[in-house]
N, C-alpha and C positions, 0 to 999 in steps of 0.2 A: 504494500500500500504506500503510494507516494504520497511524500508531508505534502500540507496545503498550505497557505497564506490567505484568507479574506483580510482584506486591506480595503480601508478606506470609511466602512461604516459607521454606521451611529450603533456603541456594543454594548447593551443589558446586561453589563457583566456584574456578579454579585459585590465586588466593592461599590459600585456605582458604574454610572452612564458614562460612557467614553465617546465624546465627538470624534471622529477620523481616529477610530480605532483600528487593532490590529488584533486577529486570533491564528493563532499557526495550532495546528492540525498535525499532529502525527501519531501512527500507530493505532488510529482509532481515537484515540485521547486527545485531548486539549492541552498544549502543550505550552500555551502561550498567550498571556492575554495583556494587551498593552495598549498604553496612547503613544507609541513609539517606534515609527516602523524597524524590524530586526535588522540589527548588521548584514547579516551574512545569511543565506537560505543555504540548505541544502542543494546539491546538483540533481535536478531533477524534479525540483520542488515545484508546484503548480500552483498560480497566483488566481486569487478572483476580484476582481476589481467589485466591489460590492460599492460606491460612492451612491449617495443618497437611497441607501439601504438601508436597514435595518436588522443586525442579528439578535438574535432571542435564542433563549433556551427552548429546545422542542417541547413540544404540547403532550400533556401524557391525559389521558381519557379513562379512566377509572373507573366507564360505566360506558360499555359497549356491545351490544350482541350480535350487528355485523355490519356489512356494507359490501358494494358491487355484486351482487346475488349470494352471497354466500351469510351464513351462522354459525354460530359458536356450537348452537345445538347439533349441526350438521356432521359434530362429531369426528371429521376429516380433516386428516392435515393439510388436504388441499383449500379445503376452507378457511382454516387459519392463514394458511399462506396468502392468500387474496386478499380478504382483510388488513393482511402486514403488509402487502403492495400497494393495497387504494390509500392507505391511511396517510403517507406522507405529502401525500399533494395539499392536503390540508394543516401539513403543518406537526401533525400528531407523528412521535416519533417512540413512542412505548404505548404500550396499554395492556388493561386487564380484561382478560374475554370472560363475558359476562353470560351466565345462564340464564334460566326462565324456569319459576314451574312447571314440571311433567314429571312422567312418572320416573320411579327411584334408578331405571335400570339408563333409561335417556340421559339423567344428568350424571352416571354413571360413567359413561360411553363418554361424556362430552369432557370429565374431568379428564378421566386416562390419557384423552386425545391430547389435551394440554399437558400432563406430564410429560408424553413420548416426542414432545413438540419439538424440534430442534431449529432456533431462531437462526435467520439467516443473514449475512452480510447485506446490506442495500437495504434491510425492509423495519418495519416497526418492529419494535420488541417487544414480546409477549412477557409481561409482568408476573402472570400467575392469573389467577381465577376471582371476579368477584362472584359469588353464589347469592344470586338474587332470591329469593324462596326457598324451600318450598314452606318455609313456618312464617306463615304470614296471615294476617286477617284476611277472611272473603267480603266481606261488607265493604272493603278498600282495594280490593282485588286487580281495580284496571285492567292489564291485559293480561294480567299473570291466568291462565285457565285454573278455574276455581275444583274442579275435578280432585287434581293434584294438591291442593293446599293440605298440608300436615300439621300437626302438635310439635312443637320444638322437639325432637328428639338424639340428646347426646350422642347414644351409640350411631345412630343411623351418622350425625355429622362428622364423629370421627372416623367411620369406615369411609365418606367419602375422603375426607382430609387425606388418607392414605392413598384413595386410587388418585388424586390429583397431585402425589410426589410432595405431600406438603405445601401447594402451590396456593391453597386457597385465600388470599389476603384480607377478601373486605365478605361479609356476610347482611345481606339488607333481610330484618326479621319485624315479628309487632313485638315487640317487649310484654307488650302485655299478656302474651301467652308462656310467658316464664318469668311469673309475679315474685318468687323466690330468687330470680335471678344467678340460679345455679349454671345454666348453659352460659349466661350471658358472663359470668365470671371466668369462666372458664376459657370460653373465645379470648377475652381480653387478655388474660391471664398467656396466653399461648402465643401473642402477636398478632392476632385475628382483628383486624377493624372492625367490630360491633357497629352495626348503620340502622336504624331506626328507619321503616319505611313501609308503605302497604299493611299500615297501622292505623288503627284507632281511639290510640289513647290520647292522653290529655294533658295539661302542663304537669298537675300533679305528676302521674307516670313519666311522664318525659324525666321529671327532679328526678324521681329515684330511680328509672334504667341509668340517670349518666353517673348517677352513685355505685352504679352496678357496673359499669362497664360501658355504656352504648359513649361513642363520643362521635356519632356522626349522625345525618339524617338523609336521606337517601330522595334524590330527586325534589325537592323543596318547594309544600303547594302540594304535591301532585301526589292522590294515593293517601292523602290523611286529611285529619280537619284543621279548617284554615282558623286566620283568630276570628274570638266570640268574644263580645265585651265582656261574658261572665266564665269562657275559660280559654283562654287563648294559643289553646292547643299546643302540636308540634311546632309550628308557623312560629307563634309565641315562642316555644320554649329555645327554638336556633335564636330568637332576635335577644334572649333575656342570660340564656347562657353559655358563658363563653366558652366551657370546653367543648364546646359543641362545634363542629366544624360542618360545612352543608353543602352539598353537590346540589346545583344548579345547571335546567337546560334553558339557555340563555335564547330560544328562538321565537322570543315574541305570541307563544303559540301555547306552550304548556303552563309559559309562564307570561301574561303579558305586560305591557312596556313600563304603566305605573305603577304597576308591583314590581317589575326590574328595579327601577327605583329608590323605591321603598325599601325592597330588602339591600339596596345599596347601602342606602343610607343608615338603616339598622346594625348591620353585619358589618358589612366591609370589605376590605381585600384581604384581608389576612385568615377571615375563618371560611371564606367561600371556595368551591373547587367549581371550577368548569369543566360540563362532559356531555357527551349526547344523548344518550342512550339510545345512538342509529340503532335500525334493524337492516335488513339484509337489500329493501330497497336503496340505499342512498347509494348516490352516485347512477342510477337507474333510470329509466323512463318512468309516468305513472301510470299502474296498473292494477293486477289483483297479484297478492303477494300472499306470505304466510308467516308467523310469528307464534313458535308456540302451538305449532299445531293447528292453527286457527288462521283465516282467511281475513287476509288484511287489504283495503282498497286506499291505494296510494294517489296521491292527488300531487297536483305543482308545490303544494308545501308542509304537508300532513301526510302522514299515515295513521287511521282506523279500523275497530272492529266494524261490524256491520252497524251495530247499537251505534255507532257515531264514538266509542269511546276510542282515546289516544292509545295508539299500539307502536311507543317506544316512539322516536323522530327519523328523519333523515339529515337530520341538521350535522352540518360540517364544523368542525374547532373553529374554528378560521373565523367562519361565520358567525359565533355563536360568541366569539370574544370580540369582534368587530361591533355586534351590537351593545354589547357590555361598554365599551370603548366611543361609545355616541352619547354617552348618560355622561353628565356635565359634573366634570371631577374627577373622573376616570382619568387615569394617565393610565401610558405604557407601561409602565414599572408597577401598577395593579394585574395589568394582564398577566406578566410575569409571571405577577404571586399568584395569581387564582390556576390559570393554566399549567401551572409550571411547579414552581417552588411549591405549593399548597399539598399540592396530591405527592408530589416527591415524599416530603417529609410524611402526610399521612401514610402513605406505603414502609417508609422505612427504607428509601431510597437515595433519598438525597447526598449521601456519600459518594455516589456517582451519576444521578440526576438529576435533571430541574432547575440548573444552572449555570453560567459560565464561568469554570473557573480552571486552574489548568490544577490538572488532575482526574478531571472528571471527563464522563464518554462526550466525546463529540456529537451530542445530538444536537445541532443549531438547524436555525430556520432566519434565511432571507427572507425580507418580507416589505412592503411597502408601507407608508404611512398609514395603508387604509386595511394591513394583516391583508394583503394580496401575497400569497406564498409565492416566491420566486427560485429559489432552489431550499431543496432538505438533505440534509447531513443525518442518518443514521449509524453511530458507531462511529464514525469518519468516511464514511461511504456514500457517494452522492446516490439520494434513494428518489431524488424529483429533481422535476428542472422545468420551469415554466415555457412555456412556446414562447411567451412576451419578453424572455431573459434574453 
């Protein structure tokens, strides 16, 4: 792999913003980050004039179940692999393949496939597993198939933990159905992201799952109750407590604009993640598709069940922090943190992603003022490259 040189940009580097920055690239790794172009390059070194660009640390998506016709549930490693090819053109440079309710032997199948998964040069990096379901409320059920919905149950979770090579990081559950919060101790207790989500509990329960363990909330708005002047539910309990950290699909659609807002202004850039929760259409024509077993009708900017309920987005990073990035107060150096740095550190990642800094993987992303992706760096391996570059 020949060292790189992006010379010239504006660089989100973790000390701070670097006008007419410099990042050298070698080995995969970041080997260099300065407001100071280097002496000397290596013979053979390849320069990218990046000048009125922008580098950022690559986008990691925490809550994904697929995109370009492929699924996570689909079980195949060719389906992962498509997923890890479409993903960088938007920017997204890791992620965690994300399941859906069904039955025990489907999410079975779909964990292995992630353990036996062998990430490739050029493409996103599969993180590990978020396990969306199956111990979730059916009264908040959204698109998860309510058929499959189970009772929290230990053993079942940790025989999956084994088929997925230990891979599983983030689990979206109702707390409420483990009022003792023994499972929930246990997840946390092990490294497991405990995510509050497809729930219908209430601020009180929200208090005491994040005494328990729970320190996220899973899709935000969406799947639980919104605030009530006399209890101002999960909605409430992300705006009120701060261990709480809150994925967010930023497409005007699951969530819209003056609640974008609002929860800007509540939260902030520091406890918020941006993610999509695409399905298998994005990146696709619209048509009749499937999520979950279930018959999903894709339209120009939605994907639905028949009932008209929401079945997951097709919305792109890119997209989804550009809108973020229109709400007055937003800088770039928020995008960062929500897309970036946020999810890094909740994984337990940030030792080597989520930001620029030399040591860390070369995941960067050129991009324009308006998060127009113009090339992606995975690993140090060019994984996109805009036709407009």
């Amino acid at each position: 792999m020949e060292p790189m040189l992006i010379s010239g940009a504006t660089v989100y580097a973790e000390e701070g913003v670097l006008e007419n920055g410099y990042v050298l690239v070698r080995d995969g790794k970041i080997a260099g980050v300065s407001g100071v172009r280097p002496e000397r390059l290596s013979e053979g070194a390849k320069e990218i004039d990046a000048s009125s660009l922008n580098v950022l640390p690559g986008f990691i998506d925490s809550h994904i179940h697929g995109a370009d016709g492929a699924d996570v549930m689909d079980a195949t490693e060719q389906a992962l692999d498509t997923i890890a090819r479409f993903l960088p053109a938007e920017g997204t440079t890791s992620f965690l393949a994300t399941t859906i309710t069904q039955a025990h032997e489907a999410i079975g199948n779909a964990l292995e496939n992630v353990a036996e998964y062998p990430n490739r040069p050029g493409q996103a990096e599969v993180l590990g597993v978020h396990l969306e379901g199956p111990f979730v409320e059916k009264k908040r059920a959204g698109a998860q198939p309510e058929a499959y919905i189970v009772a929290p149950d230990p053993g079942l979770f940790r025989k999956w933990q084994q088929l997925s090579g230990g891979r599983i990081r983030v689990i979206t559950m109702a707390p409420e159905h483990d009022p003792e919060g023994g499972l929930i101790r246990e997840l946390a207790e092990s490294g497991v992201v405990v995510s509050a989500g497809h729930t219908d509990t209430g601020f009180t329960g929200m208090k005491k799952a994040e005494v328990q363990g729970v320190s996220q909330v899973t899709h935000l708005c969406n799947a639980m109750p919104g605030i009530h002047h006399r209890d101002v539910g999960v909605v409430g309990a992300a705006f009120l407590l701060d261990a709480l950290k809150a994925e967010l699909i930023a497409d005007g659609i699951h969530v819209e604009e003056q609640m974008l807002r609002l929860i800007w202004r509540n939260i902030g850039p520091d406890r918020l993640i941006l993610i999509t929760d695409s399905m298998r259409a994005k990146g696709l024509s619209p048509g009749e598709y499937e999520l979950g077993g279930q018959p999903v009708r894709v339209t120009e900017d939605r994907a639905e069940l028949a009932d008209g309920t929401l079945a997951g987005s097709i919305l792109k990073m890119n997209e989804g922090a550009r809108r973020m990035l229109d709400i007055d107060g937003v800088t770039m150096e928020d995008i960062v943190k929500m897309a970036s740095q946020n999810p890094a550190r909740q994984l337990g990642v940030d030792g080597r992603k989520g930001g620029i800094r030399e040591g860390k993987d070369a995941d960067l992303i050129l991009a324009d003022d308006e998060l127009n992706i113009r090339l992606t760096l995975c690993r140090g391996e060019v994984a996109f490259v805009s036709e407009c570059s």
